[in-house]
C-alpha positions as CSV (number, residue, x, y, z in Angstrom):
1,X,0.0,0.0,0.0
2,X,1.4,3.4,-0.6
3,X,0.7,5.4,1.8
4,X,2.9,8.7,1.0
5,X,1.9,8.8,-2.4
6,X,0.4,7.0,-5.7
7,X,2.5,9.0,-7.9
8,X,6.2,11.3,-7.9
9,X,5.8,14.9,-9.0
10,X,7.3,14.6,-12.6
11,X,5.0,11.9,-13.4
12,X,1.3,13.2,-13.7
13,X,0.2,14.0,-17.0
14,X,-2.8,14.5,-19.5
15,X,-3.3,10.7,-19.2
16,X,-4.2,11.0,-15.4
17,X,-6.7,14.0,-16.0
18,X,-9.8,13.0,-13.1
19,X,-7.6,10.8,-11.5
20,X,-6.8,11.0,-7.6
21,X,-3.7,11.1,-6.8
22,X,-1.4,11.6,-3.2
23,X,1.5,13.5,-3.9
24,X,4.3,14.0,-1.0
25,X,7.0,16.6,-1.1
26,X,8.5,19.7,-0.2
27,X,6.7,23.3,-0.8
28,X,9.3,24.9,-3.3
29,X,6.8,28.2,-3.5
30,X,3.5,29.5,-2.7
31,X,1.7,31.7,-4.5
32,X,-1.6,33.4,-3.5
33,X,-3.8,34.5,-6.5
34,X,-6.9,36.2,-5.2
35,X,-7.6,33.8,-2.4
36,X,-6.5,30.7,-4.3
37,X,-3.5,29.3,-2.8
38,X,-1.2,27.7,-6.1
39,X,1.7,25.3,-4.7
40,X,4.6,24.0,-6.6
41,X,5.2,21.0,-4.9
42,X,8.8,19.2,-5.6
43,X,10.3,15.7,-4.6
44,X,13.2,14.3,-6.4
45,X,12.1,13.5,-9.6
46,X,10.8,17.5,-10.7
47,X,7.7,19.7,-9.4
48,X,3.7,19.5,-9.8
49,X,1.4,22.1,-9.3
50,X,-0.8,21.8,-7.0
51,X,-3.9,24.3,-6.0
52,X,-6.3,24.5,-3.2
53,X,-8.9,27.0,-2.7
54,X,-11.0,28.6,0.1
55,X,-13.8,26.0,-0.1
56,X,-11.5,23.3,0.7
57,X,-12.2,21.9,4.5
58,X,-7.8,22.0,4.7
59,X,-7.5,25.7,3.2
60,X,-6.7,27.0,7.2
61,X,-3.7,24.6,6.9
62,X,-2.8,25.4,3.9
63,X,-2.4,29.1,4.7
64,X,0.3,28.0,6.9
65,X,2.7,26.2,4.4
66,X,6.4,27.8,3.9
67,X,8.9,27.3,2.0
68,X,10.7,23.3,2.1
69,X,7.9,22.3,4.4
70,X,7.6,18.7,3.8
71,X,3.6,18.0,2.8
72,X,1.0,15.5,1.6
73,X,-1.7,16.4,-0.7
74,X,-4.9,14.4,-1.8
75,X,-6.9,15.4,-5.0
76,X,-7.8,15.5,-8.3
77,X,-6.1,15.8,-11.3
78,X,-7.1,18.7,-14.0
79,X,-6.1,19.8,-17.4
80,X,-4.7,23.0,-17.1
81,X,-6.1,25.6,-20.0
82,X,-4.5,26.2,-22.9
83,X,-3.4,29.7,-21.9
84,X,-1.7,28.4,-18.6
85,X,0.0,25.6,-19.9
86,X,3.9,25.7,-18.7
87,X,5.4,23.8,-21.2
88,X,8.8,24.1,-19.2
89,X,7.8,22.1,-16.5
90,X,7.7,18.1,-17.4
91,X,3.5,18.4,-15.7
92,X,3.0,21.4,-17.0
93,X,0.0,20.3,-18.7
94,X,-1.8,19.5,-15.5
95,X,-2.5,20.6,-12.1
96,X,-4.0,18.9,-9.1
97,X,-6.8,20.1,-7.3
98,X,-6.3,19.6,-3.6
99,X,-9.0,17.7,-1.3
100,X,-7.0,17.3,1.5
101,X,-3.3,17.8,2.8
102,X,-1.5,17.8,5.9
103,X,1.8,18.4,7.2
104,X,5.0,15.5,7.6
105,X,7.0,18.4,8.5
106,X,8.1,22.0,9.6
107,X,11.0,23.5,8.0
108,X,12.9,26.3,10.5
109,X,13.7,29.7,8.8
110,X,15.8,28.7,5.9
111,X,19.7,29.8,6.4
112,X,19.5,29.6,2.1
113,X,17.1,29.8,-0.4
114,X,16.2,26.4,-2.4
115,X,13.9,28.3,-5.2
116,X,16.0,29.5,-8.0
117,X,19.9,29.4,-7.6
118,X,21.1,32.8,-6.1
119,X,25.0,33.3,-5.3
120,X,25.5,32.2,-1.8
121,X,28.7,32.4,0.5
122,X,30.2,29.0,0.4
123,X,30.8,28.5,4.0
124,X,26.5,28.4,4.5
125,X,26.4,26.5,1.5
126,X,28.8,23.7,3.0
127,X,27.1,23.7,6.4
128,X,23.7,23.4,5.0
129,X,24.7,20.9,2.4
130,X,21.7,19.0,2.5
131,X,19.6,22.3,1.8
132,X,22.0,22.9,-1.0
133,X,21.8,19.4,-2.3
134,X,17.4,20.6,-2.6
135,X,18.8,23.2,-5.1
136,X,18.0,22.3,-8.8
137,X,21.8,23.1,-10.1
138,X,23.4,21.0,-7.4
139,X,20.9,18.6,-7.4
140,X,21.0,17.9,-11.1
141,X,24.9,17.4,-11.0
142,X,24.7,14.6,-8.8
143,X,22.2,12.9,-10.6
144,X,25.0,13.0,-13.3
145,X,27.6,12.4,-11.2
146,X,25.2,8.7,-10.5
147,X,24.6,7.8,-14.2
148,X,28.2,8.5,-15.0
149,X,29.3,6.2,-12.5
150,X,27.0,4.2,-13.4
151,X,27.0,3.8,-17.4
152,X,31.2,4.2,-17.0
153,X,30.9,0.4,-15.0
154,X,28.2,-1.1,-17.9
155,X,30.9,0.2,-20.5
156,X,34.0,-1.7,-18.4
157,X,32.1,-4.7,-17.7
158,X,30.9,-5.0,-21.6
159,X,34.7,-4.2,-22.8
160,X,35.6,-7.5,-20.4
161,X,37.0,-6.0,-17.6
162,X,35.9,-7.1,-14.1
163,X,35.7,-5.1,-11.0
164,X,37.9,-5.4,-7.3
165,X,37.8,-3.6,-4.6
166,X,41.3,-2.4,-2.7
167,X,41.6,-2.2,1.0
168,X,41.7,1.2,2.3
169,X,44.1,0.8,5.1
170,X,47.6,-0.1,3.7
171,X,51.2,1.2,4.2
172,X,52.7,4.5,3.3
173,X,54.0,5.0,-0.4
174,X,55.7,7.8,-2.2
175,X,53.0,8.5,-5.0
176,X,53.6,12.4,-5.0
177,X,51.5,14.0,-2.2
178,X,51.1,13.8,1.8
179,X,49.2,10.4,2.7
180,X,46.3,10.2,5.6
181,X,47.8,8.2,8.4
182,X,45.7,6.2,10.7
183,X,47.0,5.1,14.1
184,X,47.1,1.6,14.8
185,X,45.5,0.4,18.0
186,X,46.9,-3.5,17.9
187,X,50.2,-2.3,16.6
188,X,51.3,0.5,19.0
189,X,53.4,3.1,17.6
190,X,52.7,1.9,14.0
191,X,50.6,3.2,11.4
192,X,48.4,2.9,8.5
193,X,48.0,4.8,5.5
194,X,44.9,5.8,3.5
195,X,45.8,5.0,-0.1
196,X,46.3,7.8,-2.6
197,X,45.6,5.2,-5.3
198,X,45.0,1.5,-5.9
199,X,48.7,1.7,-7.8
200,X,50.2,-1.2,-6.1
201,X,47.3,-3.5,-5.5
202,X,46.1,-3.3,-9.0
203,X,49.8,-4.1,-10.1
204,X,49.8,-7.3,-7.9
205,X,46.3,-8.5,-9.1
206,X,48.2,-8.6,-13.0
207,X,50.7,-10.3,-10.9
208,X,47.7,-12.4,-9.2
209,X,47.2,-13.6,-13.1
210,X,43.7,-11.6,-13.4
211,X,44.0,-10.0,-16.9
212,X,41.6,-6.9,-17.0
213,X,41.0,-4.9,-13.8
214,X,38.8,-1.5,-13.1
215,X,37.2,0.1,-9.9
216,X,35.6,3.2,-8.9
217,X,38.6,3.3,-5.7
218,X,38.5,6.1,-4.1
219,X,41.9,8.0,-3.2
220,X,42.9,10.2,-0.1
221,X,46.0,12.8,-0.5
222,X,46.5,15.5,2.1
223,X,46.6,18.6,-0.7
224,X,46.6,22.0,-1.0
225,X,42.7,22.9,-2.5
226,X,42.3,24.2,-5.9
227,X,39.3,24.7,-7.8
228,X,40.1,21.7,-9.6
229,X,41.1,19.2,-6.7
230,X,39.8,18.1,-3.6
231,X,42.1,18.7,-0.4
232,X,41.3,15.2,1.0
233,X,39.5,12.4,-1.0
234,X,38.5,11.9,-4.4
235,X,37.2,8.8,-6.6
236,X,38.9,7.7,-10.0
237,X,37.9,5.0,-12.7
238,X,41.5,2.7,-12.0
239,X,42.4,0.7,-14.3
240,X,44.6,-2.0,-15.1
241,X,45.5,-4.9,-18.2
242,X,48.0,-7.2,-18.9
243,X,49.8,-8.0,-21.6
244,X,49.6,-4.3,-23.3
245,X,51.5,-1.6,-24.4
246,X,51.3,1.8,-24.6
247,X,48.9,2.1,-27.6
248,X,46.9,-0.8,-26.7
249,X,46.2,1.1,-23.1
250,X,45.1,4.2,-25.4
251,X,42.9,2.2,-27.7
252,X,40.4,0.8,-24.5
253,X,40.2,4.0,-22.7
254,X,39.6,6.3,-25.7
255,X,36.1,4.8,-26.8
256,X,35.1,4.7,-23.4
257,X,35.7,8.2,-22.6
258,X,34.4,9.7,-25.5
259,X,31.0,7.6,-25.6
260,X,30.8,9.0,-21.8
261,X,31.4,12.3,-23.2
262,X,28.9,12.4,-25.6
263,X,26.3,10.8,-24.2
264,X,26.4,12.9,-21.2
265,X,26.9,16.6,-22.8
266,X,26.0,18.6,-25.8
267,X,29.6,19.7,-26.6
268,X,30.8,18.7,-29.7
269,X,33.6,15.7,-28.9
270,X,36.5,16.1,-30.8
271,X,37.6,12.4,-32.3
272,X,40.9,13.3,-33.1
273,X,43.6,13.2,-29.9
274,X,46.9,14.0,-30.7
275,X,49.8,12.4,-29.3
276,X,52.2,15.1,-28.2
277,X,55.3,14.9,-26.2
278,X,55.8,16.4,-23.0
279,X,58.6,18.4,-24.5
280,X,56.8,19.7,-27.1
281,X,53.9,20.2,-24.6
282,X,55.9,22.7,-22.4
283,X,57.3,24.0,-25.8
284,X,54.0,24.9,-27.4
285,X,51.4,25.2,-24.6
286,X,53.5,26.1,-21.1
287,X,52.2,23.4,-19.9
288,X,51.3,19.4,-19.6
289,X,47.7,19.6,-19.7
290,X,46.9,22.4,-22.3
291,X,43.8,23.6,-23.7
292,X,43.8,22.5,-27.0
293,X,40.1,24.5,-28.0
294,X,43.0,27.2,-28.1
295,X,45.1,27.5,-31.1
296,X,47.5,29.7,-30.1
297,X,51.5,27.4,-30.3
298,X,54.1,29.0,-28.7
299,X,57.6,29.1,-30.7
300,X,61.2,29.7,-30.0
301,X,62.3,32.5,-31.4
302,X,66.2,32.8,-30.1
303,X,67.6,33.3,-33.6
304,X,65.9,36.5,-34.1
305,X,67.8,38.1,-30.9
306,X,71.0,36.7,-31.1
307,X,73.6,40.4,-31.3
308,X,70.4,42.1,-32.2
309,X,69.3,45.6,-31.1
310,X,67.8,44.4,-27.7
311,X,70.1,43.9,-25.2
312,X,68.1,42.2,-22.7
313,X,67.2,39.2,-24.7
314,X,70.7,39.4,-26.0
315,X,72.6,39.0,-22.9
316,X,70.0,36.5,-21.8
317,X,70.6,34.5,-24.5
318,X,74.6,34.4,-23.3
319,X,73.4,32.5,-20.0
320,X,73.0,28.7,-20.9
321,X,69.7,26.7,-21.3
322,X,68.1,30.2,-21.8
323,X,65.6,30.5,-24.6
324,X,63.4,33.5,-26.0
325,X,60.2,32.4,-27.0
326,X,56.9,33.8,-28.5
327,X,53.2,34.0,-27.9
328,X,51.4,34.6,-31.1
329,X,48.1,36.8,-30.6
330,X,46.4,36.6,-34.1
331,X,44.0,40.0,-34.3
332,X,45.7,41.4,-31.1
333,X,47.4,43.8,-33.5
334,X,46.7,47.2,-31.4
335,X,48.8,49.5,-28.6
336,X,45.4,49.0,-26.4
337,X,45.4,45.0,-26.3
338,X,49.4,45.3,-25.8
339,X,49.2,47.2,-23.2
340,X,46.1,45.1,-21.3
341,X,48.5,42.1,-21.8
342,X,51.4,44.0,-20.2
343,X,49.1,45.1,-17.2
344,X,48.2,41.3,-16.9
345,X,51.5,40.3,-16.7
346,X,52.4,43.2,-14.1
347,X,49.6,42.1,-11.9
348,X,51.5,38.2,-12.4
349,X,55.1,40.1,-10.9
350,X,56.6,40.4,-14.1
351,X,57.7,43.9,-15.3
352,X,55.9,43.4,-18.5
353,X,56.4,41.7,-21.8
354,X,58.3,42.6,-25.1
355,X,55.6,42.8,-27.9
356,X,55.2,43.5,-31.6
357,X,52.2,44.2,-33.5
358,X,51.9,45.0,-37.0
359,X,49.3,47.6,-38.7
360,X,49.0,48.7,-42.3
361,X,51.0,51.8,-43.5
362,X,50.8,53.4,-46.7
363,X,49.5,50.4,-48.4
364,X,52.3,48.5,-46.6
365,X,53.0,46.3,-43.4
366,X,54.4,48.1,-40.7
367,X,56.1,46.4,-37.4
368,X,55.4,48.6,-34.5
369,X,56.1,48.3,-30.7
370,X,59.4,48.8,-28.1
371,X,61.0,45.8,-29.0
372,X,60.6,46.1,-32.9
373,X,62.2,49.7,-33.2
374,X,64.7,48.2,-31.2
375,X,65.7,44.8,-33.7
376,X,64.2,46.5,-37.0
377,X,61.9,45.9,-39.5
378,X,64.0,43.1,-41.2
379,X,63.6,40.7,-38.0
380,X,60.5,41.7,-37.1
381,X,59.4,40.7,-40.5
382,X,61.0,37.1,-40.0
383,X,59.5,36.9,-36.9
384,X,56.0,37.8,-38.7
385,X,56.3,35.1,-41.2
386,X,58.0,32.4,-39.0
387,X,55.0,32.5,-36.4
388,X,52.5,33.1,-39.6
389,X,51.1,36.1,-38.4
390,X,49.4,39.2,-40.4
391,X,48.4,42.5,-40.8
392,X,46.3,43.2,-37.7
393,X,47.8,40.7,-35.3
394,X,50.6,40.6,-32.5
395,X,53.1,38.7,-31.0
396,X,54.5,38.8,-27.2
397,X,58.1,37.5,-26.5
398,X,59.4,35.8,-22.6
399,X,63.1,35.5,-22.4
400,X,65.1,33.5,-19.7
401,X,65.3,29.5,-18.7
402,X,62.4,28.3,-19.2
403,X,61.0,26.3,-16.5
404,X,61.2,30.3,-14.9
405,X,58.9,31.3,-17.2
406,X,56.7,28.1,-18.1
407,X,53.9,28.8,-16.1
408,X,53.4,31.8,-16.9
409,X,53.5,31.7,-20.8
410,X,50.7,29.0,-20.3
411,X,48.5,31.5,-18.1
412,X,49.2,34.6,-20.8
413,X,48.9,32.0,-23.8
414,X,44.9,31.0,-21.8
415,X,44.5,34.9,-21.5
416,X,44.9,36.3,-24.6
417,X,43.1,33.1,-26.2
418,X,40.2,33.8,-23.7
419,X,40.4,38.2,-24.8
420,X,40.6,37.7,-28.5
421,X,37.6,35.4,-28.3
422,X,40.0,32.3,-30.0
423,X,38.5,29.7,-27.2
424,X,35.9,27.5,-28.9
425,X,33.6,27.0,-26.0
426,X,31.3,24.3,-27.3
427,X,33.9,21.6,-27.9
428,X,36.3,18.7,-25.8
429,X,39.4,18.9,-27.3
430,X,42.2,16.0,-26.0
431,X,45.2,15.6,-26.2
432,X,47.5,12.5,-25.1
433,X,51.1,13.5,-23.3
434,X,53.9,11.0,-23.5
435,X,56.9,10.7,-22.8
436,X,57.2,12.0,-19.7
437,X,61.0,12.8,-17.9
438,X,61.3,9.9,-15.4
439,X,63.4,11.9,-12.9
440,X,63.7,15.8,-12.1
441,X,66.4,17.3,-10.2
442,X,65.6,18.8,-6.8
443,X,67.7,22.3,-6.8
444,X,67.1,22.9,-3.4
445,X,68.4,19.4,-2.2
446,X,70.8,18.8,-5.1
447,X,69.1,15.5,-5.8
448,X,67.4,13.2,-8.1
449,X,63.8,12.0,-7.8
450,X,61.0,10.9,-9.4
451,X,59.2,13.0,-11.8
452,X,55.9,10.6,-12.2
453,X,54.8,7.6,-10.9
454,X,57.9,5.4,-9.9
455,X,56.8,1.9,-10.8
456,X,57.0,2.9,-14.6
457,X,58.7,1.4,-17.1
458,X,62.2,2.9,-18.2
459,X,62.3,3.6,-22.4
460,X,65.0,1.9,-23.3
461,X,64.8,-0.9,-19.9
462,X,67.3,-1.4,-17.5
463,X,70.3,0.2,-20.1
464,X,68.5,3.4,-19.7
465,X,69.0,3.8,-16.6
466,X,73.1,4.2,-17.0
467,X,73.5,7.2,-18.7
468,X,72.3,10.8,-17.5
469,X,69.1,10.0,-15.7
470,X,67.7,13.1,-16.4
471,X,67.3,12.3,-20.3
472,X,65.3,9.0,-19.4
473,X,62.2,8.9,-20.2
474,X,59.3,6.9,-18.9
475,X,56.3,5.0,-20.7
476,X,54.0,7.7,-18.5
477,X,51.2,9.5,-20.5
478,X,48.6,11.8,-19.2
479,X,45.2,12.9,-21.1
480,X,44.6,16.4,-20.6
481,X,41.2,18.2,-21.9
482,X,39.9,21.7,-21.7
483,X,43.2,22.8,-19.8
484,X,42.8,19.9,-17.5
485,X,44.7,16.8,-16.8
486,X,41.9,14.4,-16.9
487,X,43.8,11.1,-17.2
488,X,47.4,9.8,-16.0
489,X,48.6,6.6,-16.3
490,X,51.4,4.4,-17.5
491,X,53.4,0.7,-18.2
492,X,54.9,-0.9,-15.4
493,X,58.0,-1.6,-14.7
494,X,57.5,-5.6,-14.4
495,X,61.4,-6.2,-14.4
496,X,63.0,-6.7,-10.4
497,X,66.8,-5.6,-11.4
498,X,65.4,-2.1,-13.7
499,X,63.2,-1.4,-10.4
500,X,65.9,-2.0,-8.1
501,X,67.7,0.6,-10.4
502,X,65.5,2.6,-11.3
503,X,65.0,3.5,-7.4
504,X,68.8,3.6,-6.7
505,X,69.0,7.0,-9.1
506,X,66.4,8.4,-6.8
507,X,68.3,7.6,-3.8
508,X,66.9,4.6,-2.2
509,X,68.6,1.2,-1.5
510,X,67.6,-1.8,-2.8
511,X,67.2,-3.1,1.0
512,X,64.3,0.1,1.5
513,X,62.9,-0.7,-1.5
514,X,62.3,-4.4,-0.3
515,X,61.2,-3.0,2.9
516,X,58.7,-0.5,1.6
517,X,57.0,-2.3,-1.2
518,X,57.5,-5.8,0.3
519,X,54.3,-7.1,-1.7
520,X,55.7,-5.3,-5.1
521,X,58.7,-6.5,-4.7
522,X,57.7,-10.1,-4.0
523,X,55.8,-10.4,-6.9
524,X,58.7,-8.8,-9.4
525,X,60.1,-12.7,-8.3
526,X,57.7,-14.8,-9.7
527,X,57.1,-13.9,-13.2
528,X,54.9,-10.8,-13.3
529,X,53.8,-10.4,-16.6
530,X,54.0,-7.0,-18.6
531,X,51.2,-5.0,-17.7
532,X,50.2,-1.0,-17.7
533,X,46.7,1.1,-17.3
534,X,45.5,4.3,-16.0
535,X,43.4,6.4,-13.6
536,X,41.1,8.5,-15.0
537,X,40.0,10.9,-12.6
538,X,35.8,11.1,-12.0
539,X,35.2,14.2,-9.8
540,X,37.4,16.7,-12.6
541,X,35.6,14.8,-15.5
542,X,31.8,15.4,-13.7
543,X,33.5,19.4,-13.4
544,X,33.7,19.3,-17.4
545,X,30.6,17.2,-17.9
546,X,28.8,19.5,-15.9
547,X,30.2,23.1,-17.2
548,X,31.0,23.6,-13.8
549,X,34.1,25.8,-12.6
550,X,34.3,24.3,-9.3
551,X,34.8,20.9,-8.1
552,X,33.0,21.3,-5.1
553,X,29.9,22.0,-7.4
554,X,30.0,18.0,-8.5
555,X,30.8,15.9,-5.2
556,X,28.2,15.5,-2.7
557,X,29.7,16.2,0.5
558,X,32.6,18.5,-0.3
559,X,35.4,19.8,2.4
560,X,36.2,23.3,2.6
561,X,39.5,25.0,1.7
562,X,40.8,23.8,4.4
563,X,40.1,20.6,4.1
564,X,37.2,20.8,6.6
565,X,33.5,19.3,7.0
566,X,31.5,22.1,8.4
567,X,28.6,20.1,8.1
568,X,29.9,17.2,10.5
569,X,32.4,19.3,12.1
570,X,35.7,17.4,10.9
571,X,38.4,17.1,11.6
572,X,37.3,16.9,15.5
573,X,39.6,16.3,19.0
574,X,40.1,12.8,20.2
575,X,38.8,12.0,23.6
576,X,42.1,11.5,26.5
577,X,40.4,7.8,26.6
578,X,40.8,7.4,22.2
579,X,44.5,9.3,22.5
580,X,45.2,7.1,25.5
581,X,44.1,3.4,23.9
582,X,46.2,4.5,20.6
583,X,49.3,5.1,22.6
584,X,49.9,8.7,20.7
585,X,50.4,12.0,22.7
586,X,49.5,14.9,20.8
587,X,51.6,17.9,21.7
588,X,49.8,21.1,22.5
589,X,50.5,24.4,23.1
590,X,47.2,24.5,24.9
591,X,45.8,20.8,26.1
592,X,42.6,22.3,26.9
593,X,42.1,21.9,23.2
594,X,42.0,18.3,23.7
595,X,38.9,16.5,24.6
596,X,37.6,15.7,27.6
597,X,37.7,12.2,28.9
């Protein structure tokens, strides 16, 4: 028997017209017309208007209803005349007539609104989540966020891969970030780790002889926030085959990824992913995820400046592994654009940037700007045609090494595509980055470590790893889309003496190796065959799916900035009896701030 109701409130239609009905719900709005009281009622699945007027024996109680008070109704339903049809609203053609209602519950005053979708500070929003969560935006995205999930395990399962869970409490790894650790209570003065990813356990179920492997795992890294990452946890679609290379790794994601994409937004989904290097990829873009909708490809320019009239870039150019390279702004051709794109870079900390635009001039081209009175018109005109630029457009030059400069060509590149309107809004546009560095030198330290993940596979193998360790690269590949890296992966290093060495050059002996990745390790020892896969991250691809510019805006229950639950007030103290069973002592300047017994 149904006792709440016979139907949800995005059901009723012409087909039910003199039916009655019970709807339950909450009171999204009221609105009195001349004594007639019209209620859009809403539950989970949309809004039905209902309507009660004074003859009605419940019109007193009715009177009373506010905003997300949660309400039965009993009536009738109507067809709504032609002129007040609301063809917007999936009932819209109907309307029930009440005959009796009565409250489940009161609502207090509300600390946000849940009608329409008003700006609201985000610290009310997180403490109220589950009045946010009523909202229709928010509301809709985790609908998607459900059938994503849910459509992205039909499409592993029908490509033949098979689903495992990984524990959660595990040991401490170097994957790149802070891990969560967790004291243990049987093992005093020991302690877990939360898993940043399922990387080692998806290895050792190749190794287990299981040949296709996925789950929706979630992952825990203690991280700085950013609009694009979550300072705690997020969930990622991990995967793992055997048996593959490189290209076979990029032929089962790609299908899945873009039938996801498509299905689930009306941006156009670009088929073509181009394969660029990571080289290149700092080259061109400033960066390893870049935003391909862009077209703007940065260029090194250094011949142009060699003993030429400039002395900056000159005497930069003297200083080795120094480059001068160019950011093209086709139609950015005027003194007024320049200078906005100097001011951006001021307000970045850089005095400014050298720039050339050319105009017309007596029928002619003309190169004007600082820096092209300063090399001539000769140069400036090879510049022009090396960087394929025109009549009406501009060019905007960064001089030093260039991982000092990287980050912020990639920022002015995204800004002047974004102020000459060169952004194509309504498309996905990937790109696939290989060939990753394996190591990087810490300046600081004077030291080599890893650069990616460092249970990759050495180009080259083992003899790789003798020469400069700084020119190896790895089998490591990222997919980045929109300006985001969406994907990262890469093909295991399945060989025990290339691991072994492969850690050495980053410092760590083969005896700490054994110790810290005991299970790895044991497994390298009994034939693990070749294997490789991915982790394609779920939250940032909901952000995209979603048009969204926050990730917050796509997971459920999100932490604040500071990594806090303001909802369920976490983190929170330990009792002195919890602190006292775990055998810890937390030192504070103030032990009133620890809990009471």
């Amino acid at each position: 028997m149904k006792v709440y109701r016979t139907h949800n409130c995005a059901e009723l239609n012409l087909d039910h017209v003199d039916q009655q009905v019970t709807l339950s719900g909450w009171i999204h709005r009221v609105r009195d017309h001349g004594g007639v009281l019209f209620i859009d009622l809403r539950d989970h699945y949309g809004i039905t208007q209902v309507v009660i007027d004074p003859d009605s024996n419940d019109f007193g109680t009715a009177e009373t209803y506010r905003s997300e008070w949660c309400i039965q109704v009993k009536g009738r339903v109507k067809a709504r005349e032609p002129e007040l049809i609301n063809k917007n609203l999936q009932t819209g053609y109907i309307e029930v007539f009440i005959d009796n209602t009565e409250i489940i519950s009161t609502a207090e005053d509300l600390p946000l609104p849940v009608f329409g979708e008003l700006e609201y500070p985000e610290e009310t929003r997180l403490r109220y989540r589950f009045l946010d969560l009523r909202r229709e935006g928010l509301h809709k995205n985790m609908m998607l966020r459900a059938n994503v999930i849910a459509s992205i395990r039909k499409e592993m399962w029908e490509i033949g891969f098979n689903e495992f869970q990984t524990p959660i409490l595990t040991a401490s790894s170097p994957e790149g970030a802070r891990d969560f650790l967790v004291p243990s209570r049987l093992n005093r003065g020991k302690f877990y780790a939360l898993p940043q990813a399922p990387q080692q356990f998806k290895q050792l179920i190749m190794m287990g002889g299981f040949d296709k492997y996925f789950q929706i795992a979630p992952c825990f890294r203690d991280e700085d926030p950013r609009s694009d990452r979550s300072p705690t946890d997020f969930y990622q679609l991990d995967i793992e085959m055997s048996f593959v290379n490189q290209d076979d790794v990029f032929d089962t994601v790609k299908p899945v990824i873009e039938r996801i994409f498509k299905e689930y937004s009306q941006k156009k989904v670009e088929s073509h992913w181009p394969r660029i290097t990571y080289k290149d990829s700092m080259l061109w873009y400033g960066t390893d995820k870049p935003d391909l909708r862009n077209p703007i490809k940065m260029k090194k320019v250094c011949e142009y400046f060699k003993d030429a009239g400039f002395a900056v870039f000159s005497n930069i150019l003297k200083n080795e592994g120094s480059e001068i390279r160019a950011i093209p702004a086709p139609g950015g051709g005027s003194r007024n654009f320049c200078d906005r794109m100097n001011n951006f870079a001021q307000k970045e900390g850089l005095p400014g940037m050298g720039y050339i635009f050319w105009r017309e001039a007596d029928g002619d081209i003309d190169a004007a700007g600082p820096l092209a009175k300063n090399i001539g018109f000769e140069k400036s005109e090879m510049i022009r045609e090396s960087l394929g630029l025109k009549v009406g457009d501009a060019a905007f030059f960064l001089g030093g090494e260039p991982k000092n400069f990287e980050a912020f060509s990639a920022k002015a590149r995204n800004q002047i595509g974004a102020q000459l309107k060169l952004i194509d809004e309504g498309v996905f546009a990937f790109a696939w980055i290989i060939d990753f560095p394996m190591y990087e030198k810490d300046t600081e330290n004077d030291k080599i470590d890893f650069s990616h993940n460092p249970f990759s596979m050495p180009q080259g193998g083992l003899p790789a790893l003798n020469g400069n360790p700084l020119e190896v690269l790895g089998y490591q590949y990222d997919l980045a889309c929109n300006g985001y890296e969406l994907l990262s992966g890469a093909i295991r290093n399945h060989e025990i003496d290339t691991m072994f060495k492969a850690f050495e050059l980053a410092g760590y002996s083969n005896a700490e190796v054994s110790s810290r990745f005991s299970g790895m390790i044991q497994g390298l020892k009994f034939a693990p065959p070749p294997h490789g896969g991915c982790a394609l991250g779920i939250d940032r691809m909901l952000m995209l799916l979603a048009d969204e510019e926050n990730i917050r805006e796509v997971i459920m229950f999100p932490m604040n900035q500071k990594g806090e639950d303001l909802m369920m007030n976490a983190p929170s103290l330990l009792t002195k009896a919890q602190i006292h069973e775990l055998g810890i002592r937390i030192i504070e300047e103030d032990v009133n701030k620890v809990g009471g017994s």
